[in-house]
C-alpha positions, 0 to 999 in steps of 0.5 A, a space after each residue: 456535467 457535475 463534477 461528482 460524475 467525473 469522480 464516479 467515473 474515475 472511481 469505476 474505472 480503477 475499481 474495475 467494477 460498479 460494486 466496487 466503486 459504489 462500495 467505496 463511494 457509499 452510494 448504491 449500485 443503481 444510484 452510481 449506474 444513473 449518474 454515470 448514465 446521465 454523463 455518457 448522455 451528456 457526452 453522446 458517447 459510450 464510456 463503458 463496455 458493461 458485460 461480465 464482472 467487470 467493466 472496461 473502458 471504451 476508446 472515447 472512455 481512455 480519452 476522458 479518462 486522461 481528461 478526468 484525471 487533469 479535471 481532478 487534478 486541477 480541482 486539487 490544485 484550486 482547493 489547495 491555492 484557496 486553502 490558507 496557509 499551513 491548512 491541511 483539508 480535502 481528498 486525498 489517497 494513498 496506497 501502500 504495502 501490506 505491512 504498512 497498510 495494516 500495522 503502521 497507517 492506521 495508527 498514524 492516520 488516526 492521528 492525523 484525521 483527529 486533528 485536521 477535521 477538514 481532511 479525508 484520506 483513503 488507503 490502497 492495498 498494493 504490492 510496490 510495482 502496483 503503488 509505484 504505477 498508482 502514483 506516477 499515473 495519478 491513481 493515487 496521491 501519495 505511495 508509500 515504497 520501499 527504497 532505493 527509489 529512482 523516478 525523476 517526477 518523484 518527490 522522494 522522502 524518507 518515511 520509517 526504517 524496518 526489520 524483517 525476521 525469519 520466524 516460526 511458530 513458538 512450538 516448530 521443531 527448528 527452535 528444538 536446535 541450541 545453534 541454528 545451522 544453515 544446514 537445518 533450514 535447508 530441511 524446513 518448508 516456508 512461507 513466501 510472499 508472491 514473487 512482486 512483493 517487496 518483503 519477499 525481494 529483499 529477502 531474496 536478495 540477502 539470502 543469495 548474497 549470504 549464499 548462493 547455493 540455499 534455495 527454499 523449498 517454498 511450500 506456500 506463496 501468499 499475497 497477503 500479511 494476515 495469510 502468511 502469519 495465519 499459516 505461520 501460526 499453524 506451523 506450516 513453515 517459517 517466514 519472513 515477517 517485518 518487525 511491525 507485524 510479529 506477534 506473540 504465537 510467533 518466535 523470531 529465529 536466532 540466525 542474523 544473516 538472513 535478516 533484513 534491514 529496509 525503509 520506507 519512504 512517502 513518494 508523490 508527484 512533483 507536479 502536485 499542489 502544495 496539499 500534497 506536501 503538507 500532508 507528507 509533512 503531517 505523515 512524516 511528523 506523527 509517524 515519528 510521535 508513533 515511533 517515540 510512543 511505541 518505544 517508550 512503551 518497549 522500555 
């Protein structure tokens, strides 16, 4: 058994499918079939139940997950104990909200990737409930969620804070109005993100707390950033976006109750090796270079 085997296999058994999985590993779909072929032989067992668009997990395959996923976590352990000291290298991955994933990470991990030669890092797109599960069962190394965050086995650290604005298109009727009223929102269509997004709870949570008798006539619910700012952009509503995401087809609308303040912050296992904290600290210092750098260029 190779040890590459068990990363293939781990990565099969999260993507869902062979396709998936040899996408993001850069091997072809025969090439990644074979290998894991060759380790149920090995084995003398079956891993996967093959059969329609996805794969599933057998029983024998639940056990050796459990068991590639301490294999995994060991190897991190004993690249991170011969690592010297301070050196920030190896695997690592990461999963995170829309906004975060396109607006914000790109920028801070190119950074980070320029400087340490050594290092690989992979983003996963997820709303909170799917990065929080990604962490705590070892899918992922590090997630990166909205507070407050209660988890005991966490290692919590504050990453950025943000704002969410109600906006619309430039040319919507609602900026026709010189005072925008609670009574004139109650006549317009929005577009929500899906009921687990994060953005969309806390947005909920200020609009009940400022009143309790306001419930939006929601006419799309989206899953993605890019979606609703498209559909935002066609005039099909108002919204609610983060103040990283706000482009110039879009107008924020002048009504402060309903905005929204949050923060994000980088949580990850406390059972991990030292890589994982270096590289929160890597994070966490570029992303404030990034603030620093957004800001300069605002004034």
């Amino acid at each position: 058994m190779e040890f590459r085997q068990v990363i293939y296999f781990l990565e099969i058994s999260n993507s869902g499918t062979f396709q998936k999985a040899a996408t993001r590993l850069r091997l072809t779909q025969p090439a990644l079939s074979k290998q894991i072929f060759l380790l149920e032989k090995e084995l003398g067992v079956t891993l996967l139940e093959r059969g329609g668009r996805s794969v599933q997990l057998t029983h024998e395959g639940e056990r050796f997950y459990q068991y590639s996923i301490r294999m995994k976590e060991l190897w991190e352990e004993i690249q991170n104990g011969f690592s010297k000291e301070n050196e920030l290298k190896g695997n690592f991955s990461i999963s995170a909200g829309g906004t975060v994933s396109a607006w914000i990470l790109p920028q801070i991990l190119k950074k980070i990737l320029k400087k340490r030669q050594g290092l690989s890092l992979s983003v996963r797109e997820g709303d909170a409930s799917e990065t929080k599960d990604a962490v705590m069962k070892g899918d992922v190394d590090l997630g990166i969620l909205t507070g407050p965050i209660a988890e005991p086995s966490l290692n919590v650290l504050e990453f950025l804070s943000d704002r969410i604005y109600p906006v619309a298109a430039k040319d919507h009727p609602i900026f026709l109005k010189k005072k925008i009223r609670i009574e004139d929102l109650k006549k317009q269509s929005f577009v929500f993100f899906h009921p687990g997004s994060a953005l969309r709870k806390a947005v909920e949570k200020k609009i009940k707390a400022f009143t309790k008798e306001f419930g939006p006539n929601i006419a799309m619910e989206l899953r993605s950033v890019e979606s609703v700012i498209k559909s935002l952009e066609a005039g099909l509503g108002i919204g609610f976006l983060s103040e990283y995401s706000i482009n110039s087809k879009l107008k924020k609308i002048k009504f402060e109750d309903w905005n929204v303040e949050r923060k994000f912050y980088l949580c990850y296992r406390k059972k991990s090796g030292p890589g994982l904290a270096l590289l929160a600290e890597e994070i966490l210092k570029s992303a404030e270079q990034w603030n620093s750098e957004k800001e300069n260029l605002s004034h």
